[in-house]
N, C-alpha and C positions, 0 to 999 in steps of 0.2 A: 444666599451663599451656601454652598457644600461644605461640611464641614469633614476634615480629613477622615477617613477611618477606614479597615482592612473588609473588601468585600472578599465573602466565601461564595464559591458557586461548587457543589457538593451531592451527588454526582452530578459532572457534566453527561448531558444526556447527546441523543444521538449519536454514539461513536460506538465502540465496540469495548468492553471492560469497565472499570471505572478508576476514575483519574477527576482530581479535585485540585480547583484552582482555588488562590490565596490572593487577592492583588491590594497592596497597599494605595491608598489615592491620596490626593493634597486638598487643600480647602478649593481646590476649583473643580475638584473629578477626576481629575486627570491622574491616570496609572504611574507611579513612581518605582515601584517593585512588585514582583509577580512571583510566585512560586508554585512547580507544579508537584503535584504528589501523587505515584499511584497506592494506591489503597491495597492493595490484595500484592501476594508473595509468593514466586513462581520459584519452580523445582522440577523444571525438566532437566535439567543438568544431573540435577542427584539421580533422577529415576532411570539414569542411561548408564548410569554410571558397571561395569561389568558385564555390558549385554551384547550381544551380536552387533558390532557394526555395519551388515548388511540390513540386521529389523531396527536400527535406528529411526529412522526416515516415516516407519508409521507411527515411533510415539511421537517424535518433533514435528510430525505434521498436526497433531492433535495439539496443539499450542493454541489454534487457531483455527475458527470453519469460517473465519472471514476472508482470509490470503488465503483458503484453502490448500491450495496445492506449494506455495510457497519455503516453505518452512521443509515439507518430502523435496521439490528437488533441493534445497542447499545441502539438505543433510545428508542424501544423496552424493550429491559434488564432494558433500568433504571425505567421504569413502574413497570416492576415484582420485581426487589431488593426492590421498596418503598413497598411492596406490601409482599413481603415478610420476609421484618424487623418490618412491623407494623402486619404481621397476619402470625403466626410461621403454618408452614407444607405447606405453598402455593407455589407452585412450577408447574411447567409445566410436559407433557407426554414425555419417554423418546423417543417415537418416531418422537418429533417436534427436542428432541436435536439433533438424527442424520438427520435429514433432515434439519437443521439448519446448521450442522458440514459438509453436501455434500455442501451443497449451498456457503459456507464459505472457502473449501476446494478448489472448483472448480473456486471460483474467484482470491484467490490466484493463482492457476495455469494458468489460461488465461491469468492474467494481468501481472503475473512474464514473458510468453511467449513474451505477447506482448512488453514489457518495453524493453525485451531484444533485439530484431528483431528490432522493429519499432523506438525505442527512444533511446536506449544508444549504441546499436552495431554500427550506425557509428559512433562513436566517435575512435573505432579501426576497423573498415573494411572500405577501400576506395574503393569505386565503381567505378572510374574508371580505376583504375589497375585490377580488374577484365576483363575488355575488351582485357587485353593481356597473359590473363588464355592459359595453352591450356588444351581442354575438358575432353580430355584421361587421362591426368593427373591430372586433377580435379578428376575425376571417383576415379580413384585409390587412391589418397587419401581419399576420402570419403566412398569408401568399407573397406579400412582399419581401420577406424574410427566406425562403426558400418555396421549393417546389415537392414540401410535405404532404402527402395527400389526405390527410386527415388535418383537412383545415378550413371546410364546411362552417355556414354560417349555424347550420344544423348540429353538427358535432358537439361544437362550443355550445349551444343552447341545452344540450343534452350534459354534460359534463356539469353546469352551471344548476340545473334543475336537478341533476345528482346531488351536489354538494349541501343546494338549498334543502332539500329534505331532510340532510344528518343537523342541519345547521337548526330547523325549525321543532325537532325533535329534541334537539339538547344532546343532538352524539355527535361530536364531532371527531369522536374515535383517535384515529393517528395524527389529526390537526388539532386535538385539545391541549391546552395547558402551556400556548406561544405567547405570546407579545403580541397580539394582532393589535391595531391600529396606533402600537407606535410611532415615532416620528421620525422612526430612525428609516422607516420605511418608503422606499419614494417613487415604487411603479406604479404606473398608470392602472387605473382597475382591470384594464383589455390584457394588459402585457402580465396580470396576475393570473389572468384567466388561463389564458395561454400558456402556462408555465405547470398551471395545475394540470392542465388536461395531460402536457407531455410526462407530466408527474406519474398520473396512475398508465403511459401507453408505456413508459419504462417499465413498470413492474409486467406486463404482458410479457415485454421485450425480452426481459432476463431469464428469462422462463426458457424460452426456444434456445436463447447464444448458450446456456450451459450445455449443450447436447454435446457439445464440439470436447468438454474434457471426461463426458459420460463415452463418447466413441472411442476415443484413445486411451484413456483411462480407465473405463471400467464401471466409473461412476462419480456422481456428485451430490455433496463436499466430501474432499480426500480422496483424489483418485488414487489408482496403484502407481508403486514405478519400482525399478529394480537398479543395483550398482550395477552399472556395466551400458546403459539403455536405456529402454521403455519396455514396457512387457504389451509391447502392440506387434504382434506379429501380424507379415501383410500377407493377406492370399492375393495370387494374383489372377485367380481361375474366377471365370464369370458366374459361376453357380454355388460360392460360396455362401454362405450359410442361409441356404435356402432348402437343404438337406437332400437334394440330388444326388444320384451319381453313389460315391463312394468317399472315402480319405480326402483322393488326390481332389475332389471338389471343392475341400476346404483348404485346399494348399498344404495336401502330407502334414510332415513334421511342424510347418508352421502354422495347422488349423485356426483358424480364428475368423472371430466376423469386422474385422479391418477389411472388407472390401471396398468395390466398385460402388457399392451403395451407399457404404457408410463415408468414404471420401466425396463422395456429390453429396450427402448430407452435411458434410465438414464445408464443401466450396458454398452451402443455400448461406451456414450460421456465419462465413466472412461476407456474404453478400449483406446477409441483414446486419451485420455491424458495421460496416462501411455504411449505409444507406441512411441508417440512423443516428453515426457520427454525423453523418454530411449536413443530413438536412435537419435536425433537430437540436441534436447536443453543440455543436459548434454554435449554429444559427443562435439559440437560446444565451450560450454564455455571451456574445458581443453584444446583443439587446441589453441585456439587465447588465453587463456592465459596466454601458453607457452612463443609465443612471447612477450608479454609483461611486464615479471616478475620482471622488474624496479617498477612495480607499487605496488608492496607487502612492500615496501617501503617508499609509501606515503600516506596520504591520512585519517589519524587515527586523530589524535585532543585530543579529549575526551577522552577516556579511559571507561567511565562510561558507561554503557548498561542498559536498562528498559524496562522488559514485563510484560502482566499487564495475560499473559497465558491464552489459551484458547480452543477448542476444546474436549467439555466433553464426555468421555462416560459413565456417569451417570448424574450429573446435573451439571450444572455451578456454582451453590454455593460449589460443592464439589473441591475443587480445586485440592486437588490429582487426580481424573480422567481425570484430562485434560493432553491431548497429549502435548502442550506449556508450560512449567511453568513460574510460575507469578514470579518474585523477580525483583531483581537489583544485579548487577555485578558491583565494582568498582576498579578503576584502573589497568584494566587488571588482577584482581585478578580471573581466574577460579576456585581456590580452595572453593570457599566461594561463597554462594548466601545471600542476605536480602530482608527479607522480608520486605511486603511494607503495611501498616497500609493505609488505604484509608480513615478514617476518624480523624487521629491527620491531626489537623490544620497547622501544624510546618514541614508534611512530602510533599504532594502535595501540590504546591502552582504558582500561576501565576503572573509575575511581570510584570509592563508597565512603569518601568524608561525609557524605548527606546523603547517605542508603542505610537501611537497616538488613548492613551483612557485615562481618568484619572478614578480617584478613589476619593471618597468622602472622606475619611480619610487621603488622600497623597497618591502621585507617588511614595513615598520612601518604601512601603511595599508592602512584598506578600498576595495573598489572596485563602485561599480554596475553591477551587469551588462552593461547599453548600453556599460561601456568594461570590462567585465571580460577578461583577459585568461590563457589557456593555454600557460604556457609551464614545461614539466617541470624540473626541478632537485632532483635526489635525493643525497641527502648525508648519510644514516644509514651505520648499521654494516652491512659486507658480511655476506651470508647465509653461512651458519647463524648466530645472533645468539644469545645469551642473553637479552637485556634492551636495551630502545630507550632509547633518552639523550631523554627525556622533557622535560626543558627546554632542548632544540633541538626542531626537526624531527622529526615521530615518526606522518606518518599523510601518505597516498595522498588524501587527500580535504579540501575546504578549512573554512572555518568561516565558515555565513554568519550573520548578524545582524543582525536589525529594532532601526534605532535604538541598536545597540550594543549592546543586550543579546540574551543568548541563549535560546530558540525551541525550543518542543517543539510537534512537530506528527505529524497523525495522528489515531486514531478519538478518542482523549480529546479533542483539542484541536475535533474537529468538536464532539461529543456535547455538551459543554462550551459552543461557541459556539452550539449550537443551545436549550440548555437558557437561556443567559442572553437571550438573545432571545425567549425567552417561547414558544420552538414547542409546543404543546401537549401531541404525541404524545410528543417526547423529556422535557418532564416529567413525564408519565404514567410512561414507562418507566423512571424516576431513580428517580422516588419509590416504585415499585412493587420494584425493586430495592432501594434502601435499607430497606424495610420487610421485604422478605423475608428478606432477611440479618443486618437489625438490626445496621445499622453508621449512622454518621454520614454529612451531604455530605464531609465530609470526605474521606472513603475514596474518594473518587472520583480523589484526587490519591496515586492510590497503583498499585503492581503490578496488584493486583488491580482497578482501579478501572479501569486502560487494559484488562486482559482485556476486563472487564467493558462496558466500552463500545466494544469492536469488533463485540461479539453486539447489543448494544442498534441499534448504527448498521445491522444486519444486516437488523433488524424493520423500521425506517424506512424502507430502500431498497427492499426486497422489498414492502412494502406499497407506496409509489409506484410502482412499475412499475407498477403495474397504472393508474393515475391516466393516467399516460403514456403506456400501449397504447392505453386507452379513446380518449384524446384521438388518438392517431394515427387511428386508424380511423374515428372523425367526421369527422377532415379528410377522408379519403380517399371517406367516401360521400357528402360535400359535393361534390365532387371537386376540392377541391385533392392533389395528387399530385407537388407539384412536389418535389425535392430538391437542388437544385444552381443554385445563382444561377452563371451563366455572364460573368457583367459584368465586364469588368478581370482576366478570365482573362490575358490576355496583355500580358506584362512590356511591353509596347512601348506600353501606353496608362499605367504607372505611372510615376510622377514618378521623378527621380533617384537621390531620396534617400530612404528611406523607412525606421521604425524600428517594433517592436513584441513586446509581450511572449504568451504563450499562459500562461494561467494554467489550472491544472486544481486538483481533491483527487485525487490517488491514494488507492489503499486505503492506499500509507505514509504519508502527511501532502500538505501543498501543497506543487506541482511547478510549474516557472515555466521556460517555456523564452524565450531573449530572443535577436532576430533585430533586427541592422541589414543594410538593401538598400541597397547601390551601383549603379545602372546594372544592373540586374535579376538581381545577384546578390548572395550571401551575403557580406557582407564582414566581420560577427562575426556568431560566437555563442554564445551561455551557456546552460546547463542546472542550474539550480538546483534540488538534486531534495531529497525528503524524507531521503534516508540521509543527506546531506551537513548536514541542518539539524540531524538525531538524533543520529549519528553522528560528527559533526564533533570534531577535536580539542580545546584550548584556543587564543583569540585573545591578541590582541596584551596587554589586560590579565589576562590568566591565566584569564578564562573558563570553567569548564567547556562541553563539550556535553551534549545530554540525557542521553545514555547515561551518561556519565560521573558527572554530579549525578547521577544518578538508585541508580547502586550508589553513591555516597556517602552515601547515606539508610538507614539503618541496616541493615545487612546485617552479621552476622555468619557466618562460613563453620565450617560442623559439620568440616569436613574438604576439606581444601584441593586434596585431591586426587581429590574428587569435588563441585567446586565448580558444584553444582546450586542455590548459590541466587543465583549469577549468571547463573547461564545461565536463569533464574525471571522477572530481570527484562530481561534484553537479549532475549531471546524474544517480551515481553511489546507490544514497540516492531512486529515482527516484521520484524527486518531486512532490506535488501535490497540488500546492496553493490555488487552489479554495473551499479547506477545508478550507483558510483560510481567502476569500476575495473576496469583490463583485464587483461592477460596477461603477466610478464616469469617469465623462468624464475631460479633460487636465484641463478646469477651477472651477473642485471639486463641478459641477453640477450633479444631478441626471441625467440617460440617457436614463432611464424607471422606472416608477414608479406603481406596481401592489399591488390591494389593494383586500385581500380575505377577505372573510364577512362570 
């Protein structure tokens, strides 16, 4: 018999920053209370604080080189919303929204790839039960599964005899330090194999799809962008940047290598991610999670869902033309969406009963971001710690809340919102899912269900890209070409006072960054990001956050000290802390200190 006691898992690995989980269990294993904490304390807020809100956007992009580009457009948006609540008709060219919607589209897909392959598949693929695959029948499973052409009896033998090497050596490099032959683990050794090999053709993969924000961007991680656009000017002369000719070669005033090249190079990087959604990443998630249909089961918590919608094809103030819609879902109610008022005080709001910030008015209220306020106050136990004092102060990160109650957001919460909206494709792909797996809608409120619809949300984007390319390219042999609305570029034509929010989807959930201008600089700002909505502690009325409801959901632990079925479901969110937290070293010292001028 188990005998009750708080398991730590400290850093949770594979995810991005660090963030420690706390889970209390009963004499049977089973999770009773969970608490997440991030560990490290961010200060992008303070460091913007007085600076150009046009150079916003490259330090809030620097939050993060995992959303890379993420974090530059919201803080972007919240320049043009100030900018377009204080000067009615200002708005951007629609060919910056679709070259904003590919760039948006295409990081979604890399990073759904990558989360999947590199960070949460081994949680259910054991790599070294793959070494006792055999090839042939790896093959044949995976021909029957789509028409992947890397799926030789040959290939797999060659992948298999890779592995075996690092394995007989004693390196097993990026697969050391797992659970392998767990019980928790239940694929066939052919369907491990198979999963590894698509494991390292994803890391090839990712390699080429990033050209697509290096072509419009500039480069990657952290492409450019500018308020007003994209700084992608388009030539539309054939012998652009191939240095012929003269100026007018490179398209005059608009010189740049946005050509005819680099768009066929943009149409190869949606062909290769459609190709690779279709027959690989989809194929893969319905296989493996056949076997594991226990997990439709666990894993849900909250009930509540938040997108903030996004992907226009017309402008982003239009919010019907966005492919994502904006609402809130509650209590598993799909019948019903509400809408979300972004500026009552009373609807968004960020609490630190259980952050270490305080607040000038008291810990005991929430605050709207327009007055949200950054100010550190750390008052836990000095490091090295055993156990965090859990009803004080017990996380780096605050707790925000629509309406006071708490918010799971991300691919569920989209897939979710787009499924009750009646989008056609996302319930083609629900339904097509639920019937292949033979589970209920239910399962959708589950572990398995948030996998499940990160691959689902994958097919969606990957198929609009291309909707989105096509439409560029019309504009452009129309010849509209424009990308950068130049109007009220200069702080010296903006009103005094000016306030706005940039609202995006990241691939973690909705991201909302909120900018007030004084006198044409920054005089607050908040970043309300998806780790902080998932991740977030308990508020002022004892709240859980997503993570935390979510291993409250029946989760029993085979063994505590290889506590894989929490790391099954905080995986499944796919964290990303360093949206929400910086750098102190064990005795709460600075460990660099950089000073821009």
């Amino acid at each position: 018999m188990t005998t009750a006691q708080r398991i730590v898992v400290d850093p949770i690995t594979r995810i991005e920053g660090h963030l420690r989980i706390e889970a209390e269990t009963d004499a049977s294993g089973k999770i009773t209370r969970a608490y997440s904490a991030g560990t490290m304390a961010r200060g992008i807020e303070i460091i913007l604080r007085g600076r150009d809100p046009r150079d916003a956007w490259a330090f809030a992009q620097r939050i993060c080189g995992v959303c890379t580009l993420v974090h530059g457009i919201a803080s972007v948006r919240a320049v043009e919303d100030a900018l377009h609540r204080a000067l009615p008709g200002y708005g951007i060219p629609q060919n910056a929204e679709l070259i904003r919607n590919l760039m948006i589209a295409a990081q979604f897909v890399h990073d759904h790839v990558m989360h999947f392959y590199h960070l949460h598949a081994l949680d259910w693929v054991d790599v070294v039960s793959a070494l006792k695959a055999d090839p042939k029948a790896t093959s044949a499973l995976a021909q029957s599964l789509s028409g992947y052409p890397k799926s030789s009896p040959g290939y797999f033998a060659d992948v298999q005899k890779k592995v075996k090497t690092f394995v007989e050596q004693g390196q097993l490099g990026i697969f050391a330090n797992a659970y392998w032959g767990h019980p928790a683990y239940k694929l066939p050794p052919e369907a491990n194999l198979m999963a590894l090999a698509h494991y390292l053709d994803a890391l090839a993969w990712q390699r080429d799809v990033v050209k697509l924000h290096a072509i419009f961007g500039g480069k990657n991680p952290h492409p450019n962008f500018v308020v007003g656009g994209v700084p992608s000017a388009i030539s539309i002369q054939p012998g652009a940047g191939h240095g012929r000719g003269g100026p007018h070669y490179r398209g005059g005033q608009d010189a740049t290598a946005l050509n005819m090249v680099g768009l066929e190079t943009i149409q190869n990087v949606i062909r290769q991610m459609r190709e690779f959604v279709d027959q690989v990443y989809v194929p893969d998630t319905l296989a493996i999670a056949g076997f594991y249909k226990d997990w439709a089961g666990r894993g849900e918590g909250l009930g509540n869902f938040l997108s903030f919608g996004d992907l226009p094809s017309k402008s982003f103030w239009d919010t019907d033309s966005c492919l994502i819609p904006r609402g809130v879902i509650l209590d598993r109610d799909l019948t019903r969406i509400h809408p979300i008022d972004l500026d009552a005080d009373n609807e968004i709001q960020e609490f630190v009963s259980h952050s270490w910030y305080q607040y000038s008015q008291g810990d005991g209220q929430g605050l709207h971001p327009f007055k949200g306020e950054t100010e550190l106050n750390y008052t836990g136990p000095k490091p090295p710690y055993q156990h965090l004092d859990v009803d004080r102060k017990y996380s780096w990160m605050k707790s925000p809340r629509w309406q006071g109650k708490s918010m799971e957001v991300g691919p569920l919460a989209r897939v979710l919102m787009l499924y009750a909206s009646g989008n056609a494709q996302a319930k083609e792909l629900v339904g097509i899912t639920l019937k292949t797996l033979d589970v209920p809608v239910d399962a959708l409120f589950s572990t398995l269900g948030r996998t499940a619809a990160r691959t689902l949300e994958s097919k969606i984007l990957a198929d609009a890209m291309q909707g989105w390319y096509d439409q560029l390219i019309a504009n452009i042999k129309a010849g509209d070409i424009r990308t950068f609305n130049e109007q009220y570029w200069e702080p010296s034509t903006w009103p005094g006072h000016m306030q706005g929010v940039g609202l995006m989807e990241a691939p973690r959930g909705g991201l909302s960054h909120w900018i007030v201008i004084d006198d044409g600089r920054i005089s607050n700002y908040q970043a309300v990001v998806p780790s902080t909505w998932n991740a977030g502690p308990r508020d002022t009325q004892g709240q859980p956050g997503a993570y935390e409801a979510a291993l409250q959901d029946n989760h029993v632990m085979h063994d505590p000290k290889q506590p894989i079925e929490i790391l099954r479901t905080i995986h499944s969110f796919d964290p990303c802390i360093a949206c929400a937290v910086h750098v102190t070293d064990p005795d709460g010292e600075e460990l660099v200190q950089v000073k821009i001028k």
